[in-house]
N, C-alpha and C positions, 0 to 999 in steps of 0.2 A: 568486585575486582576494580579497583582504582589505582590508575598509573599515578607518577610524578608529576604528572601532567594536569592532575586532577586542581591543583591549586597552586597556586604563585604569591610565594612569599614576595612582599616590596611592588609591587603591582608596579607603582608609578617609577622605577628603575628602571622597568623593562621597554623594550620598543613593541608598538601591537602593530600587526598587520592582519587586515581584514579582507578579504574574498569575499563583495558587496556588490550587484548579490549574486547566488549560486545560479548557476545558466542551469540551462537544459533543463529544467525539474519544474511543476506548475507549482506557484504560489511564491511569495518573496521569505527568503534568508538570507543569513549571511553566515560565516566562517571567520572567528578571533582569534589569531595568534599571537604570543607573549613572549619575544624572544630577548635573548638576554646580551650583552656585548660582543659575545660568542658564535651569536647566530643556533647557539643552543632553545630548541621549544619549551618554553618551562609550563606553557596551557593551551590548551587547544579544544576550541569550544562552537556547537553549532547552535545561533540562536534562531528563532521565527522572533520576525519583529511585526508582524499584521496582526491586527487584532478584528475578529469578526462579530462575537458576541450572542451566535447560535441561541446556546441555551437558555438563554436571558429572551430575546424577540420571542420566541416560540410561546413563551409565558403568556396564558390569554387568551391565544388563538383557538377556538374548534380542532377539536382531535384532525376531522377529516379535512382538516387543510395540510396537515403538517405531513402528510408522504408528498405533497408538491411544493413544501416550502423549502423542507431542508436540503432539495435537491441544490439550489444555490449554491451552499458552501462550494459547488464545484463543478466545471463544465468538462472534465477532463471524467468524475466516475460518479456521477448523477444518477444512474440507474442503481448501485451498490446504495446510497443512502435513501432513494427510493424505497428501495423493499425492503432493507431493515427498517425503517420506519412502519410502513405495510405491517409487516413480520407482527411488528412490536400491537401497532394498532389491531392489528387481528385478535388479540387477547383482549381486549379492551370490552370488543363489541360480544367476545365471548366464539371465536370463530375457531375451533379446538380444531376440526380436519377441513381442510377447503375443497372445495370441489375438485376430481380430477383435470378436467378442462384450464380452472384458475391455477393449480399448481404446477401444470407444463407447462403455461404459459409464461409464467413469473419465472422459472428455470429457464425456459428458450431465453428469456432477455436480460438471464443474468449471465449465460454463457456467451450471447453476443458483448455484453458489454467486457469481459475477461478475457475475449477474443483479440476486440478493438484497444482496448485499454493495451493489454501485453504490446500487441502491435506496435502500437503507437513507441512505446517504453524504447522495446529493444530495435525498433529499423529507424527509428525517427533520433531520441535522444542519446540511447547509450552506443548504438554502430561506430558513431566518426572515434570513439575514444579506440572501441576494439577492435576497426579495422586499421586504423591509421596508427595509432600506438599514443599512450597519453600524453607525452611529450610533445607530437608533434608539431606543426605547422597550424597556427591558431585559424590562419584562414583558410585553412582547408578541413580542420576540424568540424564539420558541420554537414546539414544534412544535404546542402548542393553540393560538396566535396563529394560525401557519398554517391551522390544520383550522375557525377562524374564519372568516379572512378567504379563503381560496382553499381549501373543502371538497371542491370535484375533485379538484384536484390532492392536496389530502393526501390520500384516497381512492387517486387511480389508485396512490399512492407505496404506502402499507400494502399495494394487492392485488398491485403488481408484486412487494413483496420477498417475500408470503404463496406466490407462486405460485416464486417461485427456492427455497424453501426448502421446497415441496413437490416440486419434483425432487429436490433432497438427499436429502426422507425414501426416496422409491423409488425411490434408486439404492445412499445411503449404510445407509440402515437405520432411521436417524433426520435427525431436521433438526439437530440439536449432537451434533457427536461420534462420528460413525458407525463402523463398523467393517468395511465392503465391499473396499475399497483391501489388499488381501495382498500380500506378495511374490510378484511371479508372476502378479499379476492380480487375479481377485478371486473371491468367495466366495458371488453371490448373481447372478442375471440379471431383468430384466425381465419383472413379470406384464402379459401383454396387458390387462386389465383397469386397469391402473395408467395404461400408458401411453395407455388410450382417453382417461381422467378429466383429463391434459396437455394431450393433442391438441384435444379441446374449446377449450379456455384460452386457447391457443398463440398464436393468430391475432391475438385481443384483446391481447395483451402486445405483442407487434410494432407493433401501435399506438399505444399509450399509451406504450412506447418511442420512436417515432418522435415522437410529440406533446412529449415531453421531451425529446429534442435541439431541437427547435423553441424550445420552451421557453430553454433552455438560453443559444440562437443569440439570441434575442429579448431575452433579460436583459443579452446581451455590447453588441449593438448600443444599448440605451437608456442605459449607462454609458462607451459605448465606448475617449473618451479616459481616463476614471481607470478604468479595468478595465485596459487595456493597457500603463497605466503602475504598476501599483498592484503593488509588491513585486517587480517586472519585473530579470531579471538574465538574465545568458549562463552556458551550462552545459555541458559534453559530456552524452552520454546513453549509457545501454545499455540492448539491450531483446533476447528473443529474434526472429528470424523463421524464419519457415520455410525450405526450401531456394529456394524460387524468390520469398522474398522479401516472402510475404503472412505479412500477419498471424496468428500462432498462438499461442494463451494455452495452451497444455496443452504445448507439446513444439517445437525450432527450434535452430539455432543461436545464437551470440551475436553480435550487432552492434553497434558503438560508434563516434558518431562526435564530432567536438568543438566545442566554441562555435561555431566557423566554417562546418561541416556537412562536412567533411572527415573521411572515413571512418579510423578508426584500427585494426580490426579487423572482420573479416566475416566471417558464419558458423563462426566459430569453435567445435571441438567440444569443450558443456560439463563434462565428465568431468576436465579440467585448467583448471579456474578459475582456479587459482592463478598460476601463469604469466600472468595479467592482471592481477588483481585480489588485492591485500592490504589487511590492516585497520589504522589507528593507534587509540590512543586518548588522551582528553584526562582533564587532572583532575580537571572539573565534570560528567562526565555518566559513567554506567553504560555507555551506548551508545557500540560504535564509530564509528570515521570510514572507511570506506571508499575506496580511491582506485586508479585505474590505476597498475600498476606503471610504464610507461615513461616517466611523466608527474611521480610523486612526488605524496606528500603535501601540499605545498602548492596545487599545481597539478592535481593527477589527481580531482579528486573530481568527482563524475556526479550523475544525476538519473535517476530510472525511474520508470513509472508508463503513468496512461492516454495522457499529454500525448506524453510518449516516445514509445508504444510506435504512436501514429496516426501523430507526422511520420516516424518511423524506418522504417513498412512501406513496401512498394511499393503495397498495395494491399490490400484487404477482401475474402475470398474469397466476402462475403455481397452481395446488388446494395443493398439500403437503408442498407447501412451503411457500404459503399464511396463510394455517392454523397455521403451525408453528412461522407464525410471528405474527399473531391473537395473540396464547399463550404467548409468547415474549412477547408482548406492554402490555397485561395484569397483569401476572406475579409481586407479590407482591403489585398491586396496583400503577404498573408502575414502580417501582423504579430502576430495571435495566437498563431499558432504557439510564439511565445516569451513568451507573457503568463501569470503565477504564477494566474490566476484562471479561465483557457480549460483547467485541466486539469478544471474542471465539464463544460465543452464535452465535450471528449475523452470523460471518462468517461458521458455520457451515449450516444456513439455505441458507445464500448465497449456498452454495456447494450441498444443497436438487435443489436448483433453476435449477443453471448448470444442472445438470445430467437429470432434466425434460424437461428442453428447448433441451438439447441434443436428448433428447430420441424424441421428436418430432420433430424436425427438419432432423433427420435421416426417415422419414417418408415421409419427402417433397422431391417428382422426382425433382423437380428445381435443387436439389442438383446436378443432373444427368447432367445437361442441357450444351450447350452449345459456347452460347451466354454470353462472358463469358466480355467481355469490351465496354466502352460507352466512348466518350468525345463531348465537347463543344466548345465557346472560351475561349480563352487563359484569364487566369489572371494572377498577379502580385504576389498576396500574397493568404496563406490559412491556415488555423484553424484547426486542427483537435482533439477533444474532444472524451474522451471514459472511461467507469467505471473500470479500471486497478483494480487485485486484492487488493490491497491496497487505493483503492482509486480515487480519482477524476485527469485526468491525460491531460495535455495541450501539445499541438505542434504545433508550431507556424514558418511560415515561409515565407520567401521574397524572390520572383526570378528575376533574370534580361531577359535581353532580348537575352544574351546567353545559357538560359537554367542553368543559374548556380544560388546557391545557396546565396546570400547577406544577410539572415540576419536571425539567430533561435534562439527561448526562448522555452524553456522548463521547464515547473512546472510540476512535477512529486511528485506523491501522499505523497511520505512521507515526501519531503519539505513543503506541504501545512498541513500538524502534528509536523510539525518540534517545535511551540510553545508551543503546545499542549501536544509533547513528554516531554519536557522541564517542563512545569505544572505540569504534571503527576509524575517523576522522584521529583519535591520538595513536595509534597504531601506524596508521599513514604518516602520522608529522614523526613518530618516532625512526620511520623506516628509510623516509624519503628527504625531510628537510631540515633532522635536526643537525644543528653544525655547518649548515651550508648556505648558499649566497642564492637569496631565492628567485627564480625565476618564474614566467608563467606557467612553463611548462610542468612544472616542480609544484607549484600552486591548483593546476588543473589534476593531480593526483588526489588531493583531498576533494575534491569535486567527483570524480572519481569513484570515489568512497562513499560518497553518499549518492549518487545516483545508482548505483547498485539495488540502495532501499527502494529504487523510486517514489520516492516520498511527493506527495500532496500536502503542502504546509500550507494550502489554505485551510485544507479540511484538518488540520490537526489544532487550526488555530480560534475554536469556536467557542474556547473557556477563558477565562481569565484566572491565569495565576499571579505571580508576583514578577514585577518588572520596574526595575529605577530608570529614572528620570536625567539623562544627560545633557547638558548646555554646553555649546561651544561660542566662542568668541573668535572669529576669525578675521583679521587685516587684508587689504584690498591684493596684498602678494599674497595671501593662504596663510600666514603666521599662525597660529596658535598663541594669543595673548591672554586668554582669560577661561576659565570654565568653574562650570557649576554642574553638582549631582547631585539628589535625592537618593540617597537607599531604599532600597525594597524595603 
């Protein structure tokens, strides 16, 4: 599905305006628009201009450094590229079922970090757009506006993400960066005294979670027609779920279905992604494009996330979080479901989930236990798949026979939205600014639009694809006298 927007006859006719770079969202982009004498949008394009080179450094390195290297790419969901790396390195050493103890441990500190991470998202970055309205007052748009005007909710928002990022610290070692997650399991168990100081907590967060999907539902319904329509497209999805179809952020098959809700693949086991899923890339961005192979490139490209991963389960193996997603899928007669701004919705019941999975798994002595590492034989290569806050998240790797590293791909959640982000952003310029005399206010709508994704463009920015080379020449008043470009 490609707008008009997709491409721009006479480039150098048009006037660009750029949104450099996108606030609110970790990692630098930016946002090109190509308007014409009209004030007509003729493109509207999101790039990542950061280049990181992940998969390249990793090359070399000992397997078991790489669950504490590639946590870098990001201090905002380090714990999600921890364990898929873990995940993947667990095949390696041949570690086919991990001990009970290491696999509720590894779950408690991916639900803390899905906690923290939501947190963060909807009371820190996206509140000032939906409580304040996206137009409004730039400087009050932000998060001391918030802690202003609704000092609860900024409150409940800092203690929910304080308390996701205190499981981190007592499961991962720290709150950034930890280093628990080994091949094999992991290296540290739960002190009873840690897990009392949670348990306290626990109860309180389930609330204040559930008060925030309320929230959430409550902000959808008081904008309902322009939320629903606001950046609004059809998309295929893929998300994992479990075997029997409920939602599982830590470990599942893969399921994919398309615009229409027409299953394309189910539970499919993730160890041969490939066989589905390939990557293109474009000449304006760093970042891949990801798309179903059976569909192509033009056609194959998906969406993941909180939004996905609620209409794609059968169901919430937690009762508060279930019911909330009941109301969800009902809501309007479904129509949410497919709305670019109900992925607030979604991820706040995600964040009800977290803190219930939490709260039971702080219940399990396993956590206590001992028997903390497993391995097998050796293998060459390994997979490791996991529901990242953002998204559907891949690590993929090759080892030699000196234990060193040969060969990683990384699909990281907001490259596989990357088209989708892209869709969403011409949707918005189509709705909101084409024909008209742009303002900020009118500028922070395609912002807008892409914090919805909550996108991480540092972690989506760890490949290299194709990106040309711009020169400008600029005079001591800002003129524009001279330029130079290289093509992709």
């Amino acid at each position: 599905m490609i707008s008009h927007l997709e491409t721009a006859e006479h480039p150098e006719k048009l006037r660009r305006v750029a949104i450099e770079p996108i606030s609110r969202v970790e990692g630098h982009g930016k946002v090109t628009l190509l308007l014409d004498e009209d004030d007509h949008v003729r493109q509207a394009r999101l790039h990542i201009v950061e280049f990181r080179g992940f998969e390249k450094f990793i090359q070399g390195r000992p397997y078991w450094e790489v669950p504490v290297m590639v946590q870098r790419l990001c201090g905002i969901c380090p714990v999600s590229h921890h364990l898929a790396a873990a995940k993947a390195l667990d095949q390696v050493v041949g570690a086919t079922h991990l001990t009970p103890t290491a696999e509720k441990l590894r779950r408690l500190m991916h639900y803390g970090q899905i906690l923290q991470s939501h947190a963060l998202h909807f009371f820190h970055l996206s509140s000032p757009d939906l409580l304040f309205g996206f137009g409004s007052d730039v400087a009050r748009r932000n998060i001391v506006g918030v802690a202003a005007a609704y000092p609860e909710i900024a409150r409940q928002g800092i203690l929910l993400r304080k308390f996701g990022q205190e499981v981190i610290r007592v499961t991962a070692g720290k709150r950034v960066h930890g280093t628990s997650a080994v091949p094999g399991g992991v290296n540290k168990n739960l002190d009873k005294d840690e897990r009392d100081i949670l348990l306290k907590d626990v109860y309180q967060m389930i609330g204040w979670s559930r008060d925030a999907v309320h929230l959430a539902r409550r902000l959808f319904e008081q904008n309902l027609e322009e939320y629903n329509a606001f950046g609004r497209f059809a998309a295929h999805n893929l998300s994992l779920v479990r075997a029997d179809g409920a939602m599982d952020l830590y470990h599942g098959g893969l399921r994919a279905r398309d615009k229409d809700g027409k299953t394309l693949f189910d539970h499919v086991e993730y160890s041969h992604y490939w066989d589905y899923i390939f990557e293109d890339v474009k000449a304006w961005s760093y970042m891949k494009f990801p798309f179903f192979r059976s569909l192509g490139p033009e056609d194959g490209w998906y969406r993941v996330g909180p939004l996905t991963r609620v209409t794609q389960c059968d169901f919430i193996d937690t009762p508060l979080a279930d019911h909330e997603r009941r109301d969800f899928i009902a809501f309007d007669n479904g129509r949410a479901t497919g709305a670019t701004l109900a992925y607030h919705w979604a991820r706040m019941i995600e964040m009800l989930h977290a803190a219930e999975m939490i709260k039971e798994l702080l219940h399990d002595d396993d956590l206590l236990g001992s028997d903390l590492l497993v391995q097998g034989e050796r293998q060459e290569r390994g997979v490791g798949m996991i529901e990242a806050p953002r998204g559907t998240l891949i690590h993929h790797y090759r080892v030699d026979e000196n234990d060193l590293v040969v060969r990683a791909n990384l699909i990281v959640s907001t490259t596989h939205n990357n088209q989708a982000m892209n869709e969403a952003i011409r949707r918005v310029a189509e709705q909101y600014l084409d024909g008209r005399q742009l303002t900020e206010g009118l500028l922070n709508h395609i912002e807008v639009a892409v914090r919805a994704f909550d996108p991480c463009l540092s972690c989506a920015t760890h490949a290299l694809g194709k990106m040309p080379l711009e020169l400008e020449l600029v005079d001591a008043e800002g003129t524009r006298i001279d330029a130079l470009s290289r093509a992709a």
